[in-house]
N, C-alpha and C positions, 0 to 999 in steps of 0.2 A: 693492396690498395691500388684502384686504379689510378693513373698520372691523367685523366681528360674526366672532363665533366660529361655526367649521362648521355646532356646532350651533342657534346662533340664525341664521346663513343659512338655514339647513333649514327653521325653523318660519317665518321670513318668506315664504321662496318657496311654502310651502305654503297662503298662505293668498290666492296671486292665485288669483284666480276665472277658469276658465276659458268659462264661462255666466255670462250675467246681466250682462257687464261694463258699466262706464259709456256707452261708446258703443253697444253694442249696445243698453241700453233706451234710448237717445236715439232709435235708428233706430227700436226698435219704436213708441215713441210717436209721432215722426213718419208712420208709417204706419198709425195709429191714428186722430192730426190727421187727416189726409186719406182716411178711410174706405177705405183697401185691407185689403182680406181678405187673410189669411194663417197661413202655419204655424209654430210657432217648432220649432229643432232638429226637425225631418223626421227617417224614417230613411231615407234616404238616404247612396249613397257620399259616401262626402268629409264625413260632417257638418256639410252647409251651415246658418248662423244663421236663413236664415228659406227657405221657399216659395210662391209667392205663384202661387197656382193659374189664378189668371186669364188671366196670363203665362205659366205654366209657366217662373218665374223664379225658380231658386237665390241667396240672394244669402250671402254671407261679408264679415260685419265684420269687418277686421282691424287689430289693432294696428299703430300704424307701428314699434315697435321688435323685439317678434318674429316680423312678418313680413315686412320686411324695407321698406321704403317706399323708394320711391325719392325722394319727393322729403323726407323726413327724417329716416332711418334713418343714423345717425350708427355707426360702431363703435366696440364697447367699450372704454376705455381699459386696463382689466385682466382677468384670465382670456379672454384672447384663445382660446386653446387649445380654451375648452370653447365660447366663446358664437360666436365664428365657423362654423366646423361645424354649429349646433346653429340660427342665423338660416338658411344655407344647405341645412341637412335641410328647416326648416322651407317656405324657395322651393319646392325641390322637390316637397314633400308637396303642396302648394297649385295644382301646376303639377298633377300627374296628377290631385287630384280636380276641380278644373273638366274636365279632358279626359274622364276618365270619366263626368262630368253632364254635358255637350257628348255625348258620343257615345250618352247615351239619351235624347237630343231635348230636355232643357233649355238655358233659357237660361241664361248666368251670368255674376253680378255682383260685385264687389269692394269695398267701399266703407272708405276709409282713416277709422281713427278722426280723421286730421285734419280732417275733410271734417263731421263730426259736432261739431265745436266750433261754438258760437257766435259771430259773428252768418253762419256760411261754410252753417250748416245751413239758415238762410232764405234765404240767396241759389242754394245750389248743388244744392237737391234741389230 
């Protein structure tokens, strides 16, 4: 059961950010640290987080809970109905646009917002 009324769900989920989130300006600044050029939000299929032209490397930050992490992506104890479905749309989705930036000659990367906590960001990037 949820603890907020429909309507205060509604205005909470509206206000997660889909750009800009905390790990993704982790990663941009990391790659700022380290003086790699790059592009943020490309238009490009799949609207990957960054392009790093050097490479011709796509990369996607993502969440470990909406897209699904394997190694901590927990499922939801309630509204199973919607958020099941809805992590498993999200695999998918994630599956065809690397395929389709894979098959116009990019490279592509993944990087788990777990991977962006500290102290995992200095040791594992």
């Amino acid at each position: 059961m949820d603890v907020f009324t429909k309507e205060k769900r509604s205005d909470v989920m509206s206000r997660i950010s889909s750009r800009d989130t905390s790990p993704e300006l982790a990663f941009e600044a990391w790659l700022a640290a380290n003086g790699v050029s790059y592009w943020k939000h490309p238009p490009l299929p799949g609207s990957p987080d960054f392009w790093i032209p050097f490479s011709n490397a796509c990369v996607f930050v993502d969440g470990c809970f909406w897209h699904g992490c394997p190694a901590h992506y927990r499922p939801p104890r309630t509204r199973k109905k919607y958020w099941l479905p809805k992590i498993d749309a999200n695999r998918r989705r994630d599956r065809r646009a690397s395929r389709a930036l894979r098959l116009l000659g990019f490279r592509v990367f993944r990087v788990w917002e777990h991977h962006l906590k500290p102290p995992l960001l200095r040791s594992r990037l």
